[in-house]
Backbone of each chain as ProteinMPNN parsed JSONL, in Angstrom:
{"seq_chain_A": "XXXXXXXXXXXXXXXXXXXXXXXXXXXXXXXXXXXXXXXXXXX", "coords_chain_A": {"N_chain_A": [[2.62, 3.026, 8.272], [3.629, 1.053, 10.845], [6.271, -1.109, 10.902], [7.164, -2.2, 12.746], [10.814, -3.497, 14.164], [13.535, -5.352, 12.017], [13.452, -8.076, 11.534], [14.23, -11.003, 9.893], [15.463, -12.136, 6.478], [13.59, -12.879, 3.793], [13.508, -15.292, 0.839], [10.959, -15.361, -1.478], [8.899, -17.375, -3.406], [7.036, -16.063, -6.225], [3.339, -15.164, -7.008], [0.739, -17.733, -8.094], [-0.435, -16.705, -10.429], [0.494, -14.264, -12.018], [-1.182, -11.035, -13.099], [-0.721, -9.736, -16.516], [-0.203, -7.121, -16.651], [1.688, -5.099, -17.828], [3.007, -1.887, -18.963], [4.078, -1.658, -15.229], [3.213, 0.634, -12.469], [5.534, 3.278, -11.472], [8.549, 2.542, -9.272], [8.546, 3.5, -5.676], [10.473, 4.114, -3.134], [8.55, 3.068, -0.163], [8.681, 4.967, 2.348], [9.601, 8.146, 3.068], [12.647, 8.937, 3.311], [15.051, 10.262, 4.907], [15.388, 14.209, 5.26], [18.251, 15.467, 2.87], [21.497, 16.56, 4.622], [21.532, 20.138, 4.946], [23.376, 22.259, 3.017], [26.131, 23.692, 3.266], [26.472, 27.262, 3.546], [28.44, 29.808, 2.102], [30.417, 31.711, 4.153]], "CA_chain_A": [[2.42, 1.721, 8.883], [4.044, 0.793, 11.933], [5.794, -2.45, 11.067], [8.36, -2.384, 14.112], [11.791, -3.672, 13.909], [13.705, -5.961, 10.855], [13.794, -9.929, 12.163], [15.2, -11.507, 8.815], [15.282, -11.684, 5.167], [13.095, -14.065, 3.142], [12.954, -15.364, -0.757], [10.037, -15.719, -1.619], [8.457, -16.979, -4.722], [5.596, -15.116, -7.076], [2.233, -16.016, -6.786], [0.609, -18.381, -9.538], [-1.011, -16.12, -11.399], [0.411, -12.795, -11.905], [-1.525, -10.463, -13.993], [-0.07, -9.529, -17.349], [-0.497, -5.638, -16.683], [2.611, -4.117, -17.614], [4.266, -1.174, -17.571], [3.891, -1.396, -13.909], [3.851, 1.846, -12.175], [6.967, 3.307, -11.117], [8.661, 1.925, -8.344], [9.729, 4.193, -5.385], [10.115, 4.005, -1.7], [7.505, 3.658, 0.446], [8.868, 5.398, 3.11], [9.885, 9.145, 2.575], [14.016, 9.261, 3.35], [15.198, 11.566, 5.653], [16.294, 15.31, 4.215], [19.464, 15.639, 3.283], [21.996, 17.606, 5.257], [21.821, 21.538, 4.54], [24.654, 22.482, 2.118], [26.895, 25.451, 4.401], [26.378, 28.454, 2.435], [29.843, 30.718, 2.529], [29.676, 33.65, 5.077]], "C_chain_A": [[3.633, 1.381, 9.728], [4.245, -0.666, 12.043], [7.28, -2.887, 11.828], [10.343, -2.653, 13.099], [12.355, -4.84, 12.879], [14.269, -7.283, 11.741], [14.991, -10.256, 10.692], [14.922, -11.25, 7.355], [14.758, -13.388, 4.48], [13.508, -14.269, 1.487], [12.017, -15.787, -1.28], [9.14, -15.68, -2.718], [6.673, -16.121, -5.012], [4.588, -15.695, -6.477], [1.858, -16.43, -8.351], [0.581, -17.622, -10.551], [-0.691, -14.762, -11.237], [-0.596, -12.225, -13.158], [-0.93, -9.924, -15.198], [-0.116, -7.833, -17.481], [1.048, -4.019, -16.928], [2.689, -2.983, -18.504], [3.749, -1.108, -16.251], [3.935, 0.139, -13.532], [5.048, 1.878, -11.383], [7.459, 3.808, -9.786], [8.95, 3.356, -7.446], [9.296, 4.09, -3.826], [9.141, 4.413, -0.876], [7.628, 4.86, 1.747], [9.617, 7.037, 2.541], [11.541, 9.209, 3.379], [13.926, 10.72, 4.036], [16.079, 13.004, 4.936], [17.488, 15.473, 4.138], [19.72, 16.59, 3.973], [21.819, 18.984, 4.721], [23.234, 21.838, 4.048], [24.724, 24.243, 2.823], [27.082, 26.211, 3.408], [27.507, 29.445, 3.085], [29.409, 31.583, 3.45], [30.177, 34.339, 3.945]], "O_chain_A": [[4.718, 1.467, 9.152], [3.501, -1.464, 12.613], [8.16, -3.677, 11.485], [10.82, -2.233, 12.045], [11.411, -5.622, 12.769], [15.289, -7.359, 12.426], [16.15, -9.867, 10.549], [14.242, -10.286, 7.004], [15.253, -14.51, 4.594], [13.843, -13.233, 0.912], [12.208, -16.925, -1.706], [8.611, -14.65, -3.135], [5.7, -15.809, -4.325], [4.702, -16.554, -5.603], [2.275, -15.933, -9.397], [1.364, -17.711, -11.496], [-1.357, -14.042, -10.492], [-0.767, -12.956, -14.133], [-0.118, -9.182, -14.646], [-0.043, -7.388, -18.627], [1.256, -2.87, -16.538], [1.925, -3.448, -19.351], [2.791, -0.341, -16.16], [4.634, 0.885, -14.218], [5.546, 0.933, -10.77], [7.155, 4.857, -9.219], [9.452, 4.309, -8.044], [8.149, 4.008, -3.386], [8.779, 5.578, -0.708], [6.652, 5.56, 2.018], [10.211, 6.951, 1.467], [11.339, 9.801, 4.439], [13.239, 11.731, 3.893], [17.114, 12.918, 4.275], [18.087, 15.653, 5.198], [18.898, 17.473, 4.216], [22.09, 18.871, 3.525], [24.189, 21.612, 4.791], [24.03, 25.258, 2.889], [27.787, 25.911, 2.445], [27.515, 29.804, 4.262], [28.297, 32.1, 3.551], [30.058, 35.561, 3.863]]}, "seq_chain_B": "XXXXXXXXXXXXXXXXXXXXXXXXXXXXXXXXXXXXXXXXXXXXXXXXXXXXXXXXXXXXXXXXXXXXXXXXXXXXXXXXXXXXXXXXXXXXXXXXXXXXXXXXXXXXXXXXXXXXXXXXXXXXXXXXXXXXXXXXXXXXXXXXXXXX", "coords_chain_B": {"N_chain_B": [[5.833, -19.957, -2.747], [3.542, -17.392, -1.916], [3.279, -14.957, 0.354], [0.672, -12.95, 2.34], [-0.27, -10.17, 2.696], [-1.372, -7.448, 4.886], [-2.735, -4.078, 3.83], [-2.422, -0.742, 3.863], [-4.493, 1.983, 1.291], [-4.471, 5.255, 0.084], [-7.34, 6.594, -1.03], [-8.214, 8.668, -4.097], [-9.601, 11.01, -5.923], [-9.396, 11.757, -9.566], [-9.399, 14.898, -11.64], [-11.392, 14.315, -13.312], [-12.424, 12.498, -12.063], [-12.054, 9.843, -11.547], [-11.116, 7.472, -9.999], [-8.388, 6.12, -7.788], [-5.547, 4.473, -6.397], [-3.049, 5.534, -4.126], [0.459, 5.143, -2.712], [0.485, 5.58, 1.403], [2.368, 7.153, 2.251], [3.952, 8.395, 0.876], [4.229, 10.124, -2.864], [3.367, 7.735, -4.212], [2.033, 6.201, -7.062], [-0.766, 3.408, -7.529], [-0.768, 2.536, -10.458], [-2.045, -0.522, -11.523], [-2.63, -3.344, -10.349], [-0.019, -4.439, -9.689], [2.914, -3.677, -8.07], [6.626, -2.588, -7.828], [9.473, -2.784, -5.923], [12.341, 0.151, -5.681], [14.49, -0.558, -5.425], [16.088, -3.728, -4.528], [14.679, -4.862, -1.078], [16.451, -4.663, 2.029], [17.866, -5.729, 5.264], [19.302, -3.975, 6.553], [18.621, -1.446, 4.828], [16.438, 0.106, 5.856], [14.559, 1.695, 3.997], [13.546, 0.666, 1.928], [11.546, -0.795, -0.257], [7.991, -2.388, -0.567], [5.388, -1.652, 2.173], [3.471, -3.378, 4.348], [1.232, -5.166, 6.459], [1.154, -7.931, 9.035], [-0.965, -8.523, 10.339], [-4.46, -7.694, 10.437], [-5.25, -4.039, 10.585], [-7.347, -1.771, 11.78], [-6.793, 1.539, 12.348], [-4.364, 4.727, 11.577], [-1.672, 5.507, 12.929], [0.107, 7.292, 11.914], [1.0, 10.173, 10.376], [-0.468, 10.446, 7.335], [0.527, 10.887, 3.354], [-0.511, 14.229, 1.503], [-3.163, 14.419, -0.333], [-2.275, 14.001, -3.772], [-1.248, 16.305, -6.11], [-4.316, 17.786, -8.092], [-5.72, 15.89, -7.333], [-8.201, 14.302, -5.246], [-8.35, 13.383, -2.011], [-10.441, 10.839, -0.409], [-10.104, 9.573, 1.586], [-8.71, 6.648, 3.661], [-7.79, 2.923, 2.205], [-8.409, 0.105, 2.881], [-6.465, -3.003, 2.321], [-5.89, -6.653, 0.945], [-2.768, -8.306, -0.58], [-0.528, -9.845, -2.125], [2.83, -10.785, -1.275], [6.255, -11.464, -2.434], [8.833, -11.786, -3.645], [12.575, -10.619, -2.644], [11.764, -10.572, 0.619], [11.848, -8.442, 3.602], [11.249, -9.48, 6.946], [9.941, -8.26, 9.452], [8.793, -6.93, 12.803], [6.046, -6.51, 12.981], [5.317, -6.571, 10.613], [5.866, -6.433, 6.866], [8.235, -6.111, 4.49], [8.514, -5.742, 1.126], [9.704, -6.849, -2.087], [7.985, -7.052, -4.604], [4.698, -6.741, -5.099], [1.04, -7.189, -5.652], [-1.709, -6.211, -5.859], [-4.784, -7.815, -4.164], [-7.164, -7.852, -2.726], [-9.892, -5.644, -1.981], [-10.994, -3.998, 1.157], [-14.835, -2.82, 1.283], [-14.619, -0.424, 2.919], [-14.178, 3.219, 3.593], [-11.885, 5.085, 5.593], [-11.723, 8.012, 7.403], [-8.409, 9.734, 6.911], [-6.726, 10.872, 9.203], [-6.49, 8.665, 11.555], [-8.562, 8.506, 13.188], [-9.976, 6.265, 12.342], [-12.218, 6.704, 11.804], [-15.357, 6.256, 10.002], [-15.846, 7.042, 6.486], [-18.291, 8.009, 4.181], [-18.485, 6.676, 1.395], [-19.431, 7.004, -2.165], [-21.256, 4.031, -3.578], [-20.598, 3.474, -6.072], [-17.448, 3.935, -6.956], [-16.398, 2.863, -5.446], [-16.724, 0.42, -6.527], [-16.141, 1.245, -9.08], [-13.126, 1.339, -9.006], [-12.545, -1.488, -7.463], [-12.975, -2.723, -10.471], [-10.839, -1.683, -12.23], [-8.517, -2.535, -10.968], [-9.136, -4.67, -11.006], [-9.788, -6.572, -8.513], [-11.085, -8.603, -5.814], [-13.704, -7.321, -3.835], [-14.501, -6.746, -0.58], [-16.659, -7.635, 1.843], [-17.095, -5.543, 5.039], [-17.351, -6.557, 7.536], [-16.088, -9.335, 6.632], [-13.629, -8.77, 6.463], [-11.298, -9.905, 7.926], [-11.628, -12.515, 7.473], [-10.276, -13.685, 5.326], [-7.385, -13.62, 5.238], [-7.255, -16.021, 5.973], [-8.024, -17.806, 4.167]], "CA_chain_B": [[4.683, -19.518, -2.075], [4.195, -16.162, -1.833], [3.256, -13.942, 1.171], [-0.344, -12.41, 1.849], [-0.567, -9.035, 3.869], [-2.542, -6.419, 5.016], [-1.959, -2.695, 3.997], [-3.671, 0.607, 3.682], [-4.169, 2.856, 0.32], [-5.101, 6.739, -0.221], [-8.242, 6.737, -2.405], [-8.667, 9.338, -4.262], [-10.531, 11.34, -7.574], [-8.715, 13.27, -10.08], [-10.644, 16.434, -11.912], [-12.269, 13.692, -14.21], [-13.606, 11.578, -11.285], [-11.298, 8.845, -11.925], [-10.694, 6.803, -8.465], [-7.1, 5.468, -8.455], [-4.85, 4.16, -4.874], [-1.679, 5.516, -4.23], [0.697, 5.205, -1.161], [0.234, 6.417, 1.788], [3.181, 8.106, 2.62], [4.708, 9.027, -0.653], [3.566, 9.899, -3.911], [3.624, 6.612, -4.879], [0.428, 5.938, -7.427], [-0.724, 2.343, -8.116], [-1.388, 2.322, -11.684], [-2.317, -1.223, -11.248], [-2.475, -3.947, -9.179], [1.065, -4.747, -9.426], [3.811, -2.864, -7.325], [7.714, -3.324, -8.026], [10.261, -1.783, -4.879], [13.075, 0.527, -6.857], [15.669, -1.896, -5.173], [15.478, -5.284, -3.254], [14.884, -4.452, 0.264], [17.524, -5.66, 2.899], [17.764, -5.643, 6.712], [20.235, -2.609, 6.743], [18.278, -0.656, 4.426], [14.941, 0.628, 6.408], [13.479, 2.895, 3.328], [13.017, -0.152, 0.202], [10.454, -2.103, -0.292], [6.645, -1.717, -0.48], [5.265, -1.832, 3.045], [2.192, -4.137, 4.495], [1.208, -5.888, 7.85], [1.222, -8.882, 9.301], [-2.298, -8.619, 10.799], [-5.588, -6.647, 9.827], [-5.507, -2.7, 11.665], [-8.237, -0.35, 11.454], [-6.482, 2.468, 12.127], [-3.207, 4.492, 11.584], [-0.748, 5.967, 13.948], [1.255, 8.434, 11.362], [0.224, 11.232, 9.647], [-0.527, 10.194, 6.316], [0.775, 12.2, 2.922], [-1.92, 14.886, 1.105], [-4.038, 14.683, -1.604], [-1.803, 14.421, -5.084], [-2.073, 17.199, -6.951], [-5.389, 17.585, -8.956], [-6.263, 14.956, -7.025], [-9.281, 14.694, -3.798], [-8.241, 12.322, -1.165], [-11.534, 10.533, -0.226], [-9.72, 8.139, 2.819], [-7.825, 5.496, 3.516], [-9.122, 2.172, 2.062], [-7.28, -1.394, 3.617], [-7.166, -4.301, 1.48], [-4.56, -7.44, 0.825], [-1.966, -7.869, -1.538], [0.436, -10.653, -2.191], [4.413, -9.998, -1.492], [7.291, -12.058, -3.077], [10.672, -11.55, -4.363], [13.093, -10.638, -1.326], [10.869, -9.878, 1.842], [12.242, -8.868, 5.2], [9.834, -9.529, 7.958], [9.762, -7.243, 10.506], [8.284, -7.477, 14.263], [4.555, -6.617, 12.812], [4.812, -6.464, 9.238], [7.243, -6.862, 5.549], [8.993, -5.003, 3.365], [8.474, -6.533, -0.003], [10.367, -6.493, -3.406], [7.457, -7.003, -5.435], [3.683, -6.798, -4.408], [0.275, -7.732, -5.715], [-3.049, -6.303, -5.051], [-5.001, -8.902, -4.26], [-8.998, -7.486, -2.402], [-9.791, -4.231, -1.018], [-12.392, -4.128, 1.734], [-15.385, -1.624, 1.044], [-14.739, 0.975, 3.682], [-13.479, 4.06, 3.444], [-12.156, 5.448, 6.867], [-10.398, 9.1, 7.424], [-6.528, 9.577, 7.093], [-6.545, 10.617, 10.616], [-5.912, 7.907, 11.881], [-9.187, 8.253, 13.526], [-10.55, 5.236, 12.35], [-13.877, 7.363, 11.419], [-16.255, 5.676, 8.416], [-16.143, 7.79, 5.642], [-18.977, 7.848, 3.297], [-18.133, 7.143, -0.176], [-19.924, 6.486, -3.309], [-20.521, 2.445, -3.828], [-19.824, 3.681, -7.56], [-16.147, 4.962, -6.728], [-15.899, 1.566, -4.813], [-16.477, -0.662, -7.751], [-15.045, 1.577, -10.564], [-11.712, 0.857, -8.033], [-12.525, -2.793, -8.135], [-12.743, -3.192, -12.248], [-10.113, -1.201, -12.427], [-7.358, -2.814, -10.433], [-9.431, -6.077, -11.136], [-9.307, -7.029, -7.26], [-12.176, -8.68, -5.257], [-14.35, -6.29, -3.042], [-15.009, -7.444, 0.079], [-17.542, -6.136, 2.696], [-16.14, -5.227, 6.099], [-17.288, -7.884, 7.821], [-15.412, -10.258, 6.454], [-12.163, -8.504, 6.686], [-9.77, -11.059, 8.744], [-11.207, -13.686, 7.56], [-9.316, -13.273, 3.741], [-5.921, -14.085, 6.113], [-7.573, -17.937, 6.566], [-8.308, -18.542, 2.789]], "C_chain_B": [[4.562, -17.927, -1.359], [3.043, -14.93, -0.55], [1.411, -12.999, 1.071], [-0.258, -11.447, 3.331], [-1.243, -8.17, 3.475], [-1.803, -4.638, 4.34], [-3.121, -1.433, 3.734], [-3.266, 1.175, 2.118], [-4.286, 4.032, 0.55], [-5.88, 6.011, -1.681], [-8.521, 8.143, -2.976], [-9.133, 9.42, -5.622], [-9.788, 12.008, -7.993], [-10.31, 14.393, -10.937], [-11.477, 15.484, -12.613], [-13.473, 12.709, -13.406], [-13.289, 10.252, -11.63], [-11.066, 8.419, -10.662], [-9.46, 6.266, -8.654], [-6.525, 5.508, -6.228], [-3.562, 4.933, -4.958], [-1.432, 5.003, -2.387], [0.351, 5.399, -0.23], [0.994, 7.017, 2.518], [3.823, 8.781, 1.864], [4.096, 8.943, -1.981], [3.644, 9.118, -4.449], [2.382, 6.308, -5.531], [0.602, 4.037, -7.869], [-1.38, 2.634, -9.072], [-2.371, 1.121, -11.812], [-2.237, -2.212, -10.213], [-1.193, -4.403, -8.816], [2.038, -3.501, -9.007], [5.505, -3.272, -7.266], [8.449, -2.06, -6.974], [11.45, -1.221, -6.358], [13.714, -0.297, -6.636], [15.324, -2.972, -4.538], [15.779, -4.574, -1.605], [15.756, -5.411, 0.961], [17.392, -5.251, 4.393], [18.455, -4.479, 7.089], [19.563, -1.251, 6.334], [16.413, -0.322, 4.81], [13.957, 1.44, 5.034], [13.111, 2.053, 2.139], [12.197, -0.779, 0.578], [9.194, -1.522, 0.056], [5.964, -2.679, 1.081], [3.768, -2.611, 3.451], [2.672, -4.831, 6.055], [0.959, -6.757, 8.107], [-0.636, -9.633, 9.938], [-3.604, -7.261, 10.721], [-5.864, -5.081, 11.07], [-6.619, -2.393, 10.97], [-7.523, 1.036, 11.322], [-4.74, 3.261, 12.149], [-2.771, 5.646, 12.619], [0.06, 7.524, 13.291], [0.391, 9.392, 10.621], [0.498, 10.903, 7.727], [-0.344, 11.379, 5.042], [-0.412, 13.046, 2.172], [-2.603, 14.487, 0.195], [-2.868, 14.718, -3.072], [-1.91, 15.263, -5.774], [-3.01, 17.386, -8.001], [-6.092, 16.648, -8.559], [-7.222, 14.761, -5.821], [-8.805, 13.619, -3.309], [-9.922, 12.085, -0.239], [-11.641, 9.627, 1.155], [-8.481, 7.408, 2.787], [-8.794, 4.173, 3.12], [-8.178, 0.409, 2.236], [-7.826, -2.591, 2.747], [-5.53, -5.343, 1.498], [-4.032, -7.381, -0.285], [-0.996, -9.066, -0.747], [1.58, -9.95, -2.093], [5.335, -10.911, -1.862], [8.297, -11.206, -3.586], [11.716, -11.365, -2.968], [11.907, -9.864, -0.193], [11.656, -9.645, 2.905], [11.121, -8.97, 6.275], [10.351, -8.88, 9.198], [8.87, -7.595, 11.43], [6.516, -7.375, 13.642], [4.83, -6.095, 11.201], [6.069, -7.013, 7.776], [7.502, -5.723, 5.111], [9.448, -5.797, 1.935], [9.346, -6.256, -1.675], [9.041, -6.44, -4.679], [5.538, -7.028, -4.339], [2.353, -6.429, -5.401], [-1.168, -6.99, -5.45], [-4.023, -7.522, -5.502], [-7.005, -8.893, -4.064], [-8.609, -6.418, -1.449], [-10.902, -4.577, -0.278], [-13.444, -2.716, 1.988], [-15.828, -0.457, 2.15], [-14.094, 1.354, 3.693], [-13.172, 4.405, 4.906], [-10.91, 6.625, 6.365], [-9.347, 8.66, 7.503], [-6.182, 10.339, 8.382], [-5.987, 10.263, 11.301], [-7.096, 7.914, 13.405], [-10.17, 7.08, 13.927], [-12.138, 5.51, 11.656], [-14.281, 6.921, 10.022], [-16.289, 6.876, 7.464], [-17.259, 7.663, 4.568], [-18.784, 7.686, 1.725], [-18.849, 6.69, -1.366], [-19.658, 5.288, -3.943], [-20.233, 2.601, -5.538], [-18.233, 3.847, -7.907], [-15.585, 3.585, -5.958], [-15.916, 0.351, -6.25], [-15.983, -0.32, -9.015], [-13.339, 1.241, -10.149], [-11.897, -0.829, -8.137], [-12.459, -3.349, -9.437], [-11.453, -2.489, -12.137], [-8.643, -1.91, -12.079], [-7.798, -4.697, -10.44], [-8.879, -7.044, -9.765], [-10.887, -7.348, -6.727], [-12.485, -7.623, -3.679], [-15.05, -6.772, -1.761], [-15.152, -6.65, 1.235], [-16.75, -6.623, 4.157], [-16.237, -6.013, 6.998], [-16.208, -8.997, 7.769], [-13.678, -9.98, 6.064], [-10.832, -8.73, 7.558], [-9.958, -12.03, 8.145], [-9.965, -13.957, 6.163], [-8.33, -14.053, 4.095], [-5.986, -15.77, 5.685], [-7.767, -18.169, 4.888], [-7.44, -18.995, 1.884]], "O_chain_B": [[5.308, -17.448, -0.506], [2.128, -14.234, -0.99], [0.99, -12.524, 0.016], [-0.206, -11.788, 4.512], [-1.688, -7.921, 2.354], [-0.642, -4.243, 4.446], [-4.327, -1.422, 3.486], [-2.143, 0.993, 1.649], [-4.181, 4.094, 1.775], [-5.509, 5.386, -2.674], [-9.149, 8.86, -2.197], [-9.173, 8.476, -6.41], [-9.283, 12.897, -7.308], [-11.529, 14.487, -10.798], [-12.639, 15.884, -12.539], [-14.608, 12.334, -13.701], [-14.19, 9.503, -12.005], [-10.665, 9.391, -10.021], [-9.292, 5.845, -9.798], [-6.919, 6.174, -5.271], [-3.014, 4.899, -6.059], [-2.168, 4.718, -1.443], [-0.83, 5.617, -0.496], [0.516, 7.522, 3.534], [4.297, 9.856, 2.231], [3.5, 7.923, -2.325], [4.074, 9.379, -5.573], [1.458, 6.102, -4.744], [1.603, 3.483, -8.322], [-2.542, 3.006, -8.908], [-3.511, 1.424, -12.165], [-1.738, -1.864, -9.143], [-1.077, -4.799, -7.657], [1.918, -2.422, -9.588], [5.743, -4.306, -6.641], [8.205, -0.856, -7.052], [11.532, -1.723, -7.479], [13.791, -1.128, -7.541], [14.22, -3.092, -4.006], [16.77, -3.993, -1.164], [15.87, -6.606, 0.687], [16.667, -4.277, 4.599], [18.065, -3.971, 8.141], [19.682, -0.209, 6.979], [15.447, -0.532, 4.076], [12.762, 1.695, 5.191], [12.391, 2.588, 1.296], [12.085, -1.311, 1.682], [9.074, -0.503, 0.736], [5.986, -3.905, 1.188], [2.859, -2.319, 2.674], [3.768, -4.98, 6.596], [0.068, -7.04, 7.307], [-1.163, -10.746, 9.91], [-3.415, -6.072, 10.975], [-6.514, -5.127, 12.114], [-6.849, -2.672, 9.794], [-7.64, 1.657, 10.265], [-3.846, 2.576, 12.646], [-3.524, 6.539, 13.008], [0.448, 8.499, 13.935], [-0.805, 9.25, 10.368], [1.525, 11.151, 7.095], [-0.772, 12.518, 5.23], [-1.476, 12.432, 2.246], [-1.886, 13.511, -0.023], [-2.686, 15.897, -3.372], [-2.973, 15.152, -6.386], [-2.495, 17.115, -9.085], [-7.102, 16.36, -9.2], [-6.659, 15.484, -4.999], [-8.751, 12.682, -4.105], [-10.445, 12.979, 0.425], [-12.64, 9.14, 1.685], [-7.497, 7.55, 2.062], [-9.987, 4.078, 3.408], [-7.378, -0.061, 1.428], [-8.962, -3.009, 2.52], [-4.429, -4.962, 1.897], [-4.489, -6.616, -1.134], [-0.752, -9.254, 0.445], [1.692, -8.815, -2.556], [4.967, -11.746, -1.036], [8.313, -10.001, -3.839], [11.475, -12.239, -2.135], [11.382, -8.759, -0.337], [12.279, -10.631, 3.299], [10.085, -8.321, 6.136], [11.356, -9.306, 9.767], [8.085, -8.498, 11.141], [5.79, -8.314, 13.969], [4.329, -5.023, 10.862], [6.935, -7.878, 7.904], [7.053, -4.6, 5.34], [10.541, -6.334, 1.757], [9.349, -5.11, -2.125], [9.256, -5.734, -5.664], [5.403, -7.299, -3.146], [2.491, -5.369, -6.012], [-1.738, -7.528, -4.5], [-4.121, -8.056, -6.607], [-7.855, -9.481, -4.734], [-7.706, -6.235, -0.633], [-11.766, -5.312, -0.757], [-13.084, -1.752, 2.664], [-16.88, 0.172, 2.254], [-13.027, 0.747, 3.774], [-14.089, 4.097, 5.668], [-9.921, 6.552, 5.635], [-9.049, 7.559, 7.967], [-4.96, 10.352, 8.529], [-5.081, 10.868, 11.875], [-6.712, 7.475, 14.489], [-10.815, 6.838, 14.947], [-12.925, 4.701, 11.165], [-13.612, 7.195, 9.026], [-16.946, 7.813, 7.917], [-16.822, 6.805, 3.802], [-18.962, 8.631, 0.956], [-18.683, 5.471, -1.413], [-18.647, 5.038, -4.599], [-19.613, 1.71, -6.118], [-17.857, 3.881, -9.079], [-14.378, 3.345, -5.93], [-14.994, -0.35, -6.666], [-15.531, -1.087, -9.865], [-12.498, 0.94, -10.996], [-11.258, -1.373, -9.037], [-11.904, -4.439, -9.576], [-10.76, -3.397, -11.677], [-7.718, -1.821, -12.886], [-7.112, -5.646, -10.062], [-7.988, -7.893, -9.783], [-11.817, -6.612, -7.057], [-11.698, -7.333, -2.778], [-16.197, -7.202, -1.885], [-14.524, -5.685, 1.669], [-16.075, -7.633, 4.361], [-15.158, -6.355, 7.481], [-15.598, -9.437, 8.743], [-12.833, -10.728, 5.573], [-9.816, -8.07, 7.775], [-8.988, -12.763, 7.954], [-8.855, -14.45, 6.362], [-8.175, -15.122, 3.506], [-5.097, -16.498, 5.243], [-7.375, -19.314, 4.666], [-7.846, -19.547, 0.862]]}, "name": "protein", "num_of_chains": 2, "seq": "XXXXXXXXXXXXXXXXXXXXXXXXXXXXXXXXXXXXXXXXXXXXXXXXXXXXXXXXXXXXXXXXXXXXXXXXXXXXXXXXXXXXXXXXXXXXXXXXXXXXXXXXXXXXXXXXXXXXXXXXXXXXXXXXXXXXXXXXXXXXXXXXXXXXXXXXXXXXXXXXXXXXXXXXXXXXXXXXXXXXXXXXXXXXXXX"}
């Protein structure tokens, strides 16, 4: 999803009614992080 | 008051024929309807927070990730979802700390990014609705949700 560039930062409360469904599943970035660098292997 | 956006899932089946959403760029599965980022997203940090849009797309632009393992990817399937806790808002969409599903709308369309109807079993559509206990709403009426 294509959601452009970062304007500002909000706080923003819950909604009324959360569902009581926990353990939540587990959290992890939506976006896939770029690979790290290649570790220089000795000559 | 807390935040209502648009976003896409991956639907798919595992070997049992179990329907379940995940991400759709990372193996991220929703167990349920609730979604927690690992950290609070911030304006510096582009990769936290669970992602959604500001206004209802049909279709997507990126190449979406595969099938989970053991798992059949059946589509993409667009529905809303509340966001709260820190948000940043971005030029067309958020980046949420916490997030909500809220109603899926009952069409499936390829991961493409075609936009193309997929056919899917209205059984596989409403075992996904009990399941994540979210209202199901036909395609039609998929902007108006925004106004309610």
């Amino acid at each position: 999803m294509r959601i452009g560039e970062p304007l500002r930062e909000l706080e923003v409360a819950p909604p009324l009614a959360i569902p009581a469904l926990e353990p939540v599943a587990p959290a992890l970035p939506e976006v896939v992080p770029a690979p790290a660098a290649p570790v220089p292997v000795p000559a | 008051m807390s935040l209502r956006a648009w976003r896409f899932w991956r639907l798919t089946l595992d070997a049992r024929g179990t329907a379940r959403l995940w991400s759709i760029y990372v193996s991220c599965p929703w167990e349920g309807p609730l979604l927690h980022a690992h950290e609070r997203p911030a304006r510096h940090n582009e990769h936290c927070g669970i992602y959604a849009l500001r206004e209802v797309v049909w279709r997507l632009h990126n190449t979406i990730a595969p099938a989970p393992p053991g798992h059949t990817l059946l589509g993409l399937i667009g529905g809303y979802c509340q966001l709260w806790g820190r948000v940043v808002v971005h030029e067309a969409g958020y980046r949420a700390e916490h997030a909500m599903l809220e109603a899926l709308v009952a069409t499936v369309v390829a991961g493409s990014g075609s936009g193309r109807v997929i056919d899917v079993d209205a059984d596989v559509l409403f075992a996904v609705q009990r399941h994540y206990g979210v209202e199901l709403l036909p395609f039609g009426s998929r902007k108006r949700f925004f106004s309610r």
